[in-house]
Chimera marker file (.cmm) of the C-alpha trace (Angstrom):
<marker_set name="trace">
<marker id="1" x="170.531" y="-34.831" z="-94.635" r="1" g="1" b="0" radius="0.5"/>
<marker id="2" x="172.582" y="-35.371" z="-97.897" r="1" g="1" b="0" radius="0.5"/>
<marker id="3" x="172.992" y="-32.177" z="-99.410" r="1" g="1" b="0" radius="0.5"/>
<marker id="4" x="172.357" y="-31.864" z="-103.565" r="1" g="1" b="0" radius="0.5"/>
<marker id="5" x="175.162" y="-31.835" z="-105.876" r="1" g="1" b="0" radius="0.5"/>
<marker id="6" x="172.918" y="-29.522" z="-108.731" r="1" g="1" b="0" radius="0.5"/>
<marker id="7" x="171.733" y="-26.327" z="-108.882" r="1" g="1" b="0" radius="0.5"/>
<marker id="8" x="170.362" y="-24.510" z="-105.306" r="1" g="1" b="0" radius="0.5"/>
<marker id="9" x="166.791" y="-23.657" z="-105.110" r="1" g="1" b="0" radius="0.5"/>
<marker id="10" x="168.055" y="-20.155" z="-104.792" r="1" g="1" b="0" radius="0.5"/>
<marker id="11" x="169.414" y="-20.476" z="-108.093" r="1" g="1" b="0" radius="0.5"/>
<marker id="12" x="166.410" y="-22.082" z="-109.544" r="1" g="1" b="0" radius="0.5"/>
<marker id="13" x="163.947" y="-19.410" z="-108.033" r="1" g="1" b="0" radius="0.5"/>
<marker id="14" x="165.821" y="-16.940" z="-110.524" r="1" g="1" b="0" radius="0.5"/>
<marker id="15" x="165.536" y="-18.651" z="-113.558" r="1" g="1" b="0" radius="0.5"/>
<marker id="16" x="161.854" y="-19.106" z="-112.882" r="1" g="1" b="0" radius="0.5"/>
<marker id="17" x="161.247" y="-15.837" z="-111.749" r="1" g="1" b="0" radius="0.5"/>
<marker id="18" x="163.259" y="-14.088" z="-115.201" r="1" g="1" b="0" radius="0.5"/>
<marker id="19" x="160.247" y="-16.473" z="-116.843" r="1" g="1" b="0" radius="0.5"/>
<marker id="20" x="157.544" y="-15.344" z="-114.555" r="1" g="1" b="0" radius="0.5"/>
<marker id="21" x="159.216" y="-11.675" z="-115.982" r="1" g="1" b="0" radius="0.5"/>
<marker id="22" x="159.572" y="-12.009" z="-119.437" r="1" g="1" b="0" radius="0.5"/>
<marker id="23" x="162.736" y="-11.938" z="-119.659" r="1" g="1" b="0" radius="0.5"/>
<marker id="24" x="165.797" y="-14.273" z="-120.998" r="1" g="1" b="0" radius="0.5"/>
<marker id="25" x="165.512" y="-17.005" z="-118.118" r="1" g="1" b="0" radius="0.5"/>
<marker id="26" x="167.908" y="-18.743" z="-120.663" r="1" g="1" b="0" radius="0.5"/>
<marker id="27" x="171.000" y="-16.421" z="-120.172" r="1" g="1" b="0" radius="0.5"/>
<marker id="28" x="169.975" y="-16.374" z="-116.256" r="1" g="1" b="0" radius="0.5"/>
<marker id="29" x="170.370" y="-20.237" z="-116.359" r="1" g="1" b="0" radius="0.5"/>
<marker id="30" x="173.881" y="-19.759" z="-118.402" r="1" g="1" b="0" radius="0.5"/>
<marker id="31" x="174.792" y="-17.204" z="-115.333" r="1" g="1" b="0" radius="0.5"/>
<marker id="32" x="173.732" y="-19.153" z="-112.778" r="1" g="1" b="0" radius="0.5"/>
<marker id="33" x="175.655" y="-22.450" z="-113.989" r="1" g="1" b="0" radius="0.5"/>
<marker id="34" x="172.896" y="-24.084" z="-114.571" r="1" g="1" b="0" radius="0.5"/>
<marker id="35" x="172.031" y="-26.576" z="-117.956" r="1" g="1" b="0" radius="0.5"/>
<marker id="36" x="169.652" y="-25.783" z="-120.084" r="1" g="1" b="0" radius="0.5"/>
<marker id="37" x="167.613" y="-29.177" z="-119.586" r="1" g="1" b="0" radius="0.5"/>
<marker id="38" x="167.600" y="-27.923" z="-115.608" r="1" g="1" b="0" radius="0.5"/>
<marker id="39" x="166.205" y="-24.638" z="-116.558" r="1" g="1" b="0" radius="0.5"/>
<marker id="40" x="163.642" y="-25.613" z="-119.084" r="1" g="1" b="0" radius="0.5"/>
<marker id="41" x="162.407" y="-27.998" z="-116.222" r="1" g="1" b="0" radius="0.5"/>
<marker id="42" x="161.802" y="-25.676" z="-113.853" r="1" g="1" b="0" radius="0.5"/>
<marker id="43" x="160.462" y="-23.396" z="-116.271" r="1" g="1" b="0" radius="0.5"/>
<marker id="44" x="158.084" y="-26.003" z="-117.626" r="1" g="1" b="0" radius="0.5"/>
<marker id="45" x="157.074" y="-27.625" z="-114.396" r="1" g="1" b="0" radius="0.5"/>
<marker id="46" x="157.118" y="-24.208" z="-112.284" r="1" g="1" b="0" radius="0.5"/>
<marker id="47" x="159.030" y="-26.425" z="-109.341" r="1" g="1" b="0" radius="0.5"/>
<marker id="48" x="162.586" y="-25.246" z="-107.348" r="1" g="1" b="0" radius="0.5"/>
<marker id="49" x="162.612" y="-27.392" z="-104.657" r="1" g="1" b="0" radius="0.5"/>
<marker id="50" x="163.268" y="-31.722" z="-105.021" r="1" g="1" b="0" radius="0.5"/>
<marker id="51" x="160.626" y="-34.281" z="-104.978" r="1" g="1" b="0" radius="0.5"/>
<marker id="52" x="161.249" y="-36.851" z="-102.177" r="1" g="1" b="0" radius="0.5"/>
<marker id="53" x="163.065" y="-39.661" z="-103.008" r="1" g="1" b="0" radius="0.5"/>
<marker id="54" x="162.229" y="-42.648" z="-101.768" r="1" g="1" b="0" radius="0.5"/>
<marker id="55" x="161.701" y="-44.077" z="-97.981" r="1" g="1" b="0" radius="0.5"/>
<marker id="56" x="158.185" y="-44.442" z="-96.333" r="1" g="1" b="0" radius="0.5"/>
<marker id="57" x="155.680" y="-42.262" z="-96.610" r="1" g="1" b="0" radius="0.5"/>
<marker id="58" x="152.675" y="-42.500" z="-94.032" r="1" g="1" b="0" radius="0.5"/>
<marker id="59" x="150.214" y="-40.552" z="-95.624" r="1" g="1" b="0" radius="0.5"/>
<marker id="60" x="150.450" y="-43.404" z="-98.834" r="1" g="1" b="0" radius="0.5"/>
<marker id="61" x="149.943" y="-46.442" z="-96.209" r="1" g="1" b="0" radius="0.5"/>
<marker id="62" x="146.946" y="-48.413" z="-95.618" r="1" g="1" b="0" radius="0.5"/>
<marker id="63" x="147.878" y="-49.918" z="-92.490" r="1" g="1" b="0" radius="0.5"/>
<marker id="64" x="147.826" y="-47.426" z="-89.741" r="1" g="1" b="0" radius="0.5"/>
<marker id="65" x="149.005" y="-47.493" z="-86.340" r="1" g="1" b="0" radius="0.5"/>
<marker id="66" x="145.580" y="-48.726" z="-85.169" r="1" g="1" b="0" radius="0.5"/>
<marker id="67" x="145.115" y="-51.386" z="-87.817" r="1" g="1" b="0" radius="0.5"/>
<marker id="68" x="148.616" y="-53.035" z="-86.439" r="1" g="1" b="0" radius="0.5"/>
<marker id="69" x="147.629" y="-53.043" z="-82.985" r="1" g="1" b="0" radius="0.5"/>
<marker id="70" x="144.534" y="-54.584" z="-83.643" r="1" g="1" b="0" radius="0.5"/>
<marker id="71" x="146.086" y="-57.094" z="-85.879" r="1" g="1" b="0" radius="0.5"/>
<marker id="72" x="148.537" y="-57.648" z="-83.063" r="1" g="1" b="0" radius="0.5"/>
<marker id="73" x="145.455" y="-58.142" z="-80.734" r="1" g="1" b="0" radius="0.5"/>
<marker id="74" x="143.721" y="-60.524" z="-82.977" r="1" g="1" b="0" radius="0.5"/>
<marker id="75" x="146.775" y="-62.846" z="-82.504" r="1" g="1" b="0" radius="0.5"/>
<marker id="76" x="146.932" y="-62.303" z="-79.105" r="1" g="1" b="0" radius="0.5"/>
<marker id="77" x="143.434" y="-63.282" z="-78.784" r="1" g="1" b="0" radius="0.5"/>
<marker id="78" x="143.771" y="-66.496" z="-80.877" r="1" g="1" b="0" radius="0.5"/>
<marker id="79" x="146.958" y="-67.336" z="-82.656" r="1" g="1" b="0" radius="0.5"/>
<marker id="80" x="145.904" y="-69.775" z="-84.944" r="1" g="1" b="0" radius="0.5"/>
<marker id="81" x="143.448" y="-67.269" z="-86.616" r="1" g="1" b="0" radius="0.5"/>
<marker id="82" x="143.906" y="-67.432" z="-90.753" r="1" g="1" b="0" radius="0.5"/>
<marker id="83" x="145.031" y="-64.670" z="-92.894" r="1" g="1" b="0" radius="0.5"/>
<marker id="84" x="141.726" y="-64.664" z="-94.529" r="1" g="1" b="0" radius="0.5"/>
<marker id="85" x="140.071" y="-64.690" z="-91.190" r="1" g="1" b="0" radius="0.5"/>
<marker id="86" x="142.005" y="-61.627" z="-90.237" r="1" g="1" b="0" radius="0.5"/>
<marker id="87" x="141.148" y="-59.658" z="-93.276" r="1" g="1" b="0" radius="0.5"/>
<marker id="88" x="137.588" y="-60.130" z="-92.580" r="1" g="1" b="0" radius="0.5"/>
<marker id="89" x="137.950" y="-58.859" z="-89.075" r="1" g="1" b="0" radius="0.5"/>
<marker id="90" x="140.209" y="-55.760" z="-90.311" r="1" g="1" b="0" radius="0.5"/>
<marker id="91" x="137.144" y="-55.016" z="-93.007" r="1" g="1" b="0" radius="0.5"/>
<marker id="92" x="134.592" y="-55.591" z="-90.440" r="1" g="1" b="0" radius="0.5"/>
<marker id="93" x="136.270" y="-53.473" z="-87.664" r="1" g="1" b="0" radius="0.5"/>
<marker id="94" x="137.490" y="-50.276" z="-89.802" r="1" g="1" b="0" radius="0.5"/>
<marker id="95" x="134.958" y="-49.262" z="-92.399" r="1" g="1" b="0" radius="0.5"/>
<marker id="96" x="136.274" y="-48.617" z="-95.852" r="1" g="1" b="0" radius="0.5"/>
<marker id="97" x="139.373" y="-50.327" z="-95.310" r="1" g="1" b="0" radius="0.5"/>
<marker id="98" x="140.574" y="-53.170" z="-97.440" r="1" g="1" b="0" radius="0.5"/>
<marker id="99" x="143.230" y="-55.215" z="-97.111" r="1" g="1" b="0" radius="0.5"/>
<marker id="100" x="144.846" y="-57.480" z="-99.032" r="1" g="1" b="0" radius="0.5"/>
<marker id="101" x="146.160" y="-60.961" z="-97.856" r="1" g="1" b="0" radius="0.5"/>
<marker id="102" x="149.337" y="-60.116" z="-98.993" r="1" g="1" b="0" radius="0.5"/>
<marker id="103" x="149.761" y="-57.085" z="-96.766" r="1" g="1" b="0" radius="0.5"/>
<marker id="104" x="148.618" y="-58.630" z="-93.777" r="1" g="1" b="0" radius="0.5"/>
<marker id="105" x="151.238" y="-60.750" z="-94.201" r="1" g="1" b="0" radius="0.5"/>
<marker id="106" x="153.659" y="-58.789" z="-94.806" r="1" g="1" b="0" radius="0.5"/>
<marker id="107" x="153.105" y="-56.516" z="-91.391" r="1" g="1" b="0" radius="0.5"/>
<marker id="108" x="152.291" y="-59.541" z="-89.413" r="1" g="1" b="0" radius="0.5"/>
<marker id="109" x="155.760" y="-60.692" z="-90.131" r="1" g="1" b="0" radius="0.5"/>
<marker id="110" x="157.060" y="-56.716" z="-89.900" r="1" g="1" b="0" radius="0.5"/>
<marker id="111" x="155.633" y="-57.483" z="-85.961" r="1" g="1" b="0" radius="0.5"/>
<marker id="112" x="158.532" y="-60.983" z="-85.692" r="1" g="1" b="0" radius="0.5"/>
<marker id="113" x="155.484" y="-63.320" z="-86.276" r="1" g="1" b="0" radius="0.5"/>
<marker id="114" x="155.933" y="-66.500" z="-88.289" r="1" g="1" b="0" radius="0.5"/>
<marker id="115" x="152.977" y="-67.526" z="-90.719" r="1" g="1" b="0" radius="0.5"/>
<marker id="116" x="152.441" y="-70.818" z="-92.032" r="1" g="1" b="0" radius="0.5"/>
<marker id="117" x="150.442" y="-71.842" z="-94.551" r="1" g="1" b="0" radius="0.5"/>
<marker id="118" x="147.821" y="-74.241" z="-93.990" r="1" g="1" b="0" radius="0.5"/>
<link id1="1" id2="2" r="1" g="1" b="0" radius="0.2"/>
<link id1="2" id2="3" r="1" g="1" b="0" radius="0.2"/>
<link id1="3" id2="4" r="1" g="1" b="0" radius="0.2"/>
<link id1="4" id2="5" r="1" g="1" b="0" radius="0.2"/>
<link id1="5" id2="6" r="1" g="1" b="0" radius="0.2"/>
<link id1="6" id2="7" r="1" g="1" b="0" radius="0.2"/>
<link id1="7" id2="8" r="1" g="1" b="0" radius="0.2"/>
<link id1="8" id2="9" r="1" g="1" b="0" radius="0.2"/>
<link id1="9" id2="10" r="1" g="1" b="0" radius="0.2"/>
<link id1="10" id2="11" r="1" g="1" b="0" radius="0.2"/>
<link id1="11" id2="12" r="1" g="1" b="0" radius="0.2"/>
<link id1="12" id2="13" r="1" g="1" b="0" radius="0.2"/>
<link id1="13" id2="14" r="1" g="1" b="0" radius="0.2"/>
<link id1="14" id2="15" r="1" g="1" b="0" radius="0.2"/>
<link id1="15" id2="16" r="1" g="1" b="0" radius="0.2"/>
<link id1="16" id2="17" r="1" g="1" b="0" radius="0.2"/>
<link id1="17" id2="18" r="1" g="1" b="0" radius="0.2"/>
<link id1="18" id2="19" r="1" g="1" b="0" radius="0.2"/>
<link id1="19" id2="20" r="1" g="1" b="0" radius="0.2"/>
<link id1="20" id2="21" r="1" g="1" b="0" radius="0.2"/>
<link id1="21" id2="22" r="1" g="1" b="0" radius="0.2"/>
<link id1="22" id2="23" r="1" g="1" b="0" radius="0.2"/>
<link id1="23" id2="24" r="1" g="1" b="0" radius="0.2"/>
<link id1="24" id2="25" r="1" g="1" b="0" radius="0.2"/>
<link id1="25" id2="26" r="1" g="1" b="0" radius="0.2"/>
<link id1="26" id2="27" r="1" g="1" b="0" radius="0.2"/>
<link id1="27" id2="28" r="1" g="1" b="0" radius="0.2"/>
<link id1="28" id2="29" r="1" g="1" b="0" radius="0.2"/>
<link id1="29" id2="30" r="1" g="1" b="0" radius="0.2"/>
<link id1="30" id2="31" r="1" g="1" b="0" radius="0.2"/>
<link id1="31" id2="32" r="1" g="1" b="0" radius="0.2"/>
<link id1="32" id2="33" r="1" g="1" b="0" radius="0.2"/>
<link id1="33" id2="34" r="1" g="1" b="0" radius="0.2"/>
<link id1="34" id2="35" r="1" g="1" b="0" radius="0.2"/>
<link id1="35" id2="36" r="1" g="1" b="0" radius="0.2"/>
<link id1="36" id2="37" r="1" g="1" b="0" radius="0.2"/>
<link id1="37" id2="38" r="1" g="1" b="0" radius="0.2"/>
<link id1="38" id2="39" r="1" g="1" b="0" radius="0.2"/>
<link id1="39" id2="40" r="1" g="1" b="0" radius="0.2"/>
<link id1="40" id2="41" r="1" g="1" b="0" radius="0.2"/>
<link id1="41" id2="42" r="1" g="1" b="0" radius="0.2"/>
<link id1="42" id2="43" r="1" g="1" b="0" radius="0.2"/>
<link id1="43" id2="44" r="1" g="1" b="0" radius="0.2"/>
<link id1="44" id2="45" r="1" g="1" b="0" radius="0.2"/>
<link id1="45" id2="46" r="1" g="1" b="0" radius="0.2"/>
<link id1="46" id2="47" r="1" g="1" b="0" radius="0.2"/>
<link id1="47" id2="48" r="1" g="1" b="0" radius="0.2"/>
<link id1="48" id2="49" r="1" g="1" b="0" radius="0.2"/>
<link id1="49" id2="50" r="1" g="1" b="0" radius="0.2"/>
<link id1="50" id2="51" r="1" g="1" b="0" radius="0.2"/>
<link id1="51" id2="52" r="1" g="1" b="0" radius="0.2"/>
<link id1="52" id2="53" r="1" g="1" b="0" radius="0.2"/>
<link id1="53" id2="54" r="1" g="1" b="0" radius="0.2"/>
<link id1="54" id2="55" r="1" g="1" b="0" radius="0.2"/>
<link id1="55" id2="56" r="1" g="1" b="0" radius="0.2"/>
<link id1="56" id2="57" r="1" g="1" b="0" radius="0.2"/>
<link id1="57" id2="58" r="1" g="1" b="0" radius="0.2"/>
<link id1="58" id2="59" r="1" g="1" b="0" radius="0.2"/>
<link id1="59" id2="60" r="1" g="1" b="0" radius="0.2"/>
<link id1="60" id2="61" r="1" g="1" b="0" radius="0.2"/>
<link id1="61" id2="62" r="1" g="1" b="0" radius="0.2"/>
<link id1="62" id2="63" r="1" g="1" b="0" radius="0.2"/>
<link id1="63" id2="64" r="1" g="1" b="0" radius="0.2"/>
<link id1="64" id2="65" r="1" g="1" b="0" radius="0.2"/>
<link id1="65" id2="66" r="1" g="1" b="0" radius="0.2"/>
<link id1="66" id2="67" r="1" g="1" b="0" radius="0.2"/>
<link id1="67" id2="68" r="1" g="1" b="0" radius="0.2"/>
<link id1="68" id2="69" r="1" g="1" b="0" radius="0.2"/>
<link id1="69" id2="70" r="1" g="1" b="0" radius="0.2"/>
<link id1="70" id2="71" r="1" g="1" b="0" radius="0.2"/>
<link id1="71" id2="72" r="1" g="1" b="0" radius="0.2"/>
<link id1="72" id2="73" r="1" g="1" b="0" radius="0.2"/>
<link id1="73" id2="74" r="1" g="1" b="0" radius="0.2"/>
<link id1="74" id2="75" r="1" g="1" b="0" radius="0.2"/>
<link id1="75" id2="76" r="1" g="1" b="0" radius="0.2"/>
<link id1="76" id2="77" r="1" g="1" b="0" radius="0.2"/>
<link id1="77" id2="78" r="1" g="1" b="0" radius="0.2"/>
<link id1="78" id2="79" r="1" g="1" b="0" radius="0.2"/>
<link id1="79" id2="80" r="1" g="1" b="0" radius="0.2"/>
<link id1="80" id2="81" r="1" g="1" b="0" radius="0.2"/>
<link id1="81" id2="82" r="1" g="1" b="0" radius="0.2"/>
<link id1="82" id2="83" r="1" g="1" b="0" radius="0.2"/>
<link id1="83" id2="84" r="1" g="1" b="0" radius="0.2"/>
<link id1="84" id2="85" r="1" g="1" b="0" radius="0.2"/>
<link id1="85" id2="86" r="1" g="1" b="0" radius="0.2"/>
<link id1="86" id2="87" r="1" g="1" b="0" radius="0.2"/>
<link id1="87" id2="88" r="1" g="1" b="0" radius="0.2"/>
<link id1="88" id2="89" r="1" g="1" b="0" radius="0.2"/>
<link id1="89" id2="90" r="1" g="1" b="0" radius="0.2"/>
<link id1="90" id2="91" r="1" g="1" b="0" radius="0.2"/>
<link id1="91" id2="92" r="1" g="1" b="0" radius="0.2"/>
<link id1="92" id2="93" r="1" g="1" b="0" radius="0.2"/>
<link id1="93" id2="94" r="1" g="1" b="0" radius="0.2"/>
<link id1="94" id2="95" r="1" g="1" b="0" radius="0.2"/>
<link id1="95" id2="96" r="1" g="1" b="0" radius="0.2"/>
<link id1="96" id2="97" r="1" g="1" b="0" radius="0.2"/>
<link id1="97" id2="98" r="1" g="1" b="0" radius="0.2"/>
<link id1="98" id2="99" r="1" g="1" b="0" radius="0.2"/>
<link id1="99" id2="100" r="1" g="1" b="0" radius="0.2"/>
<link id1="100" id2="101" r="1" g="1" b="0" radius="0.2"/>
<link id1="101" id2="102" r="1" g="1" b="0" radius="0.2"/>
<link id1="102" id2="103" r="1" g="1" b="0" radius="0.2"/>
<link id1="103" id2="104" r="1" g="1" b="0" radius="0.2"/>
<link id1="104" id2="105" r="1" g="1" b="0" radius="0.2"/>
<link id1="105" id2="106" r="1" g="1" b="0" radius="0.2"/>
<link id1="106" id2="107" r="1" g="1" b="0" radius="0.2"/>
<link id1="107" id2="108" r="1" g="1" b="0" radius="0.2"/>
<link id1="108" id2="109" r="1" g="1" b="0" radius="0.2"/>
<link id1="109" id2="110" r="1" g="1" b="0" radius="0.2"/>
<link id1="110" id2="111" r="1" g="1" b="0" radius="0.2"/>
<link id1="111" id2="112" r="1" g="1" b="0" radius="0.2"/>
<link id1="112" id2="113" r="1" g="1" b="0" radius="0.2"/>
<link id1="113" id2="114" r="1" g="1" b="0" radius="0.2"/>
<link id1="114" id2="115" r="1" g="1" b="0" radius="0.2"/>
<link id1="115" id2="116" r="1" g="1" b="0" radius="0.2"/>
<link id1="116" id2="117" r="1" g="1" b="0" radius="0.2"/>
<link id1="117" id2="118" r="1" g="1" b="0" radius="0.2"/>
</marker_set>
């Protein structure tokens, strides 16, 4: 893991903590080498550790495990099945799930299968 060029969390943690206090989490920024934009962040957003940055994140996806399979069984079954035709069988199959035609797509391909438009 890439390690932060900025201001520790340690460091952080004291600023917001001399806030938390009362007291002059300014000059504990100035002590701690820290700018004053950093420090009136984390005392205005009460956060010391990064947000993620970037990458995949399975808790934000649609498509789970169990969705691709089955999309890779419905072209096992018949390949010449239609996007739209898929989509149906995704909705129909896994209640509350909607998928776009895009997306299909796009992890049908993700799987090394061609599409062609008809």
């Amino acid at each position: 893991m890439k390690t932060h060029k900025g201001p520790t969390a340690e460091k952080k943690k004291r600023v917001l903590d001399a806030f938390l206090r009362g007291d002059n989490w300014k000059l504990v920024a100035q002590h701690n080498d820290m700018s004053l934009a950093t420090a009136r962040r984390v005392v205005t957003t009460g956060r010391t550790t990064l947000l993620p940055r970037g990458g995949f994140r399975p808790s934000k996806s649609k498509v789970t495990p169990e969705i691709r399979a089955a999309l890779e069984q419905y072209l096992d079954k018949n390949c010449q099945y239609t996007l739209r035709e898929m989509q149906t069988f995704v909705a129909a199959n896994f209640a509350g799930t909607e998928l776009s035609v895009q997306t299909i797509r796009r992890h049908i391909l993700g799987m090394l299968y061609t599409v062609k438009q008809v």
